[in-house]
C-alpha positions in Angstrom: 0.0 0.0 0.0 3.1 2.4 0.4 3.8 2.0 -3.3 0.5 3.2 -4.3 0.2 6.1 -1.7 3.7 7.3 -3.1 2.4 6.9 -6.9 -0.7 8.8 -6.0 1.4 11.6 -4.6 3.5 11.6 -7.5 0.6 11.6 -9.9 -1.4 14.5 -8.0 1.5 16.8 -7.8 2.4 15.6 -11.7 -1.0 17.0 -12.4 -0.9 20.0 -10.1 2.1 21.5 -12.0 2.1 20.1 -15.2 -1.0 21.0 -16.0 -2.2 23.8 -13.5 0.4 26.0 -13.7 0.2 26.5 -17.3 -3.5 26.8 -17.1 -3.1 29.3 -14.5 -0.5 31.3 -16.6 -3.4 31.5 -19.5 -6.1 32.8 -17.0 -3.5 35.2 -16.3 -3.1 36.4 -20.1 -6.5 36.2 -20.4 -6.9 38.7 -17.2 -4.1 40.9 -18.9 -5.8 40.9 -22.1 -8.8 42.1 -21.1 -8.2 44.6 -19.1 -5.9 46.1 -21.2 -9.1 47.7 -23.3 -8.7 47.9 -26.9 -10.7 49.2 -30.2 -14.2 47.2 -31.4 -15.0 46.1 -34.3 -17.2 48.7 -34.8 -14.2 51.6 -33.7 -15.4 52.1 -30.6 -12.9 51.9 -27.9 -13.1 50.4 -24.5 -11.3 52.1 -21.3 -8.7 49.7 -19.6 -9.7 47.5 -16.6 -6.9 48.0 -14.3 -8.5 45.6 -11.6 -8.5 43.1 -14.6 -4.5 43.7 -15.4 -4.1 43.4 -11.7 -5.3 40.0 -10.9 -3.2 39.1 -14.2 0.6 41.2 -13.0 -0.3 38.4 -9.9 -0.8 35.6 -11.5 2.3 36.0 -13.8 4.3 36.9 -10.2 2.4 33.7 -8.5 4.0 31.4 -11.6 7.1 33.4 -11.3 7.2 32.4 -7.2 6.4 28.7 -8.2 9.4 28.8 -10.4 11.9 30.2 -8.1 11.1 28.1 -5.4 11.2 25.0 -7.4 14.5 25.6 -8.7 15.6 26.3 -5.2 14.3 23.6 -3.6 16.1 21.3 -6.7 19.2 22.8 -5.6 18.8 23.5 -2.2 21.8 20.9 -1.2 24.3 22.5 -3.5 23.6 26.2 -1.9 23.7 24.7 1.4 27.2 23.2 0.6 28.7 25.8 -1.2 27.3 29.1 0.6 26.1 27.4 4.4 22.3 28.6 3.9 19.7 26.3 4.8 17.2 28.2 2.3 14.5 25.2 4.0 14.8 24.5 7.7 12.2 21.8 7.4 13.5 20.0 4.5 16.2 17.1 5.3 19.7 18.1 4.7 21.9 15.5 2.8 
């Protein structure tokens, strides 16, 4: 039963990141997109949303975070052995 527990973590986080980070980067270009404004069809123009480009500047910083702290985290042993810095108390150090 530990196998499959440790295949179904693997799986769910497989899932989490492979797909839900790149889904939440296109809500956030869809947020950006919008309420950037832009010209109709017709000629009329539409005033920018800036609550709209807002919630998109965090999701693009959210993704950002997500990718920092998973390349830290890959290489949290090398920092700690070349600079001393622990950059995650909780996690086990080699």
């Amino acid at each position: 039963m530990e196998t499959f527990e440790a295949i179904l973590k693997v799986l769910v986080i497989g899932l989490v990141l492979g797909a839900g980070l790149p889904a939440v980067f296109a809500i956030g270009l869809r947020l950006y997109a919008a309420g950037s404004g832009g010209i109709g069809d017709d000629g009329s123009t539409t005033a920018p949303n800036p609550a709209l480009k807002a919630a998109g500047a965090f999701l693009f910083l959210l993704i950002a975070a997500v990718i920092v702290v998973g390349i830290l985290w890959i290489t949290r042993t090398t920092i700690n052995y070349h600079f001393g810095v622990n950059l995650f108390p909780f996690a086990p150090v080699k």
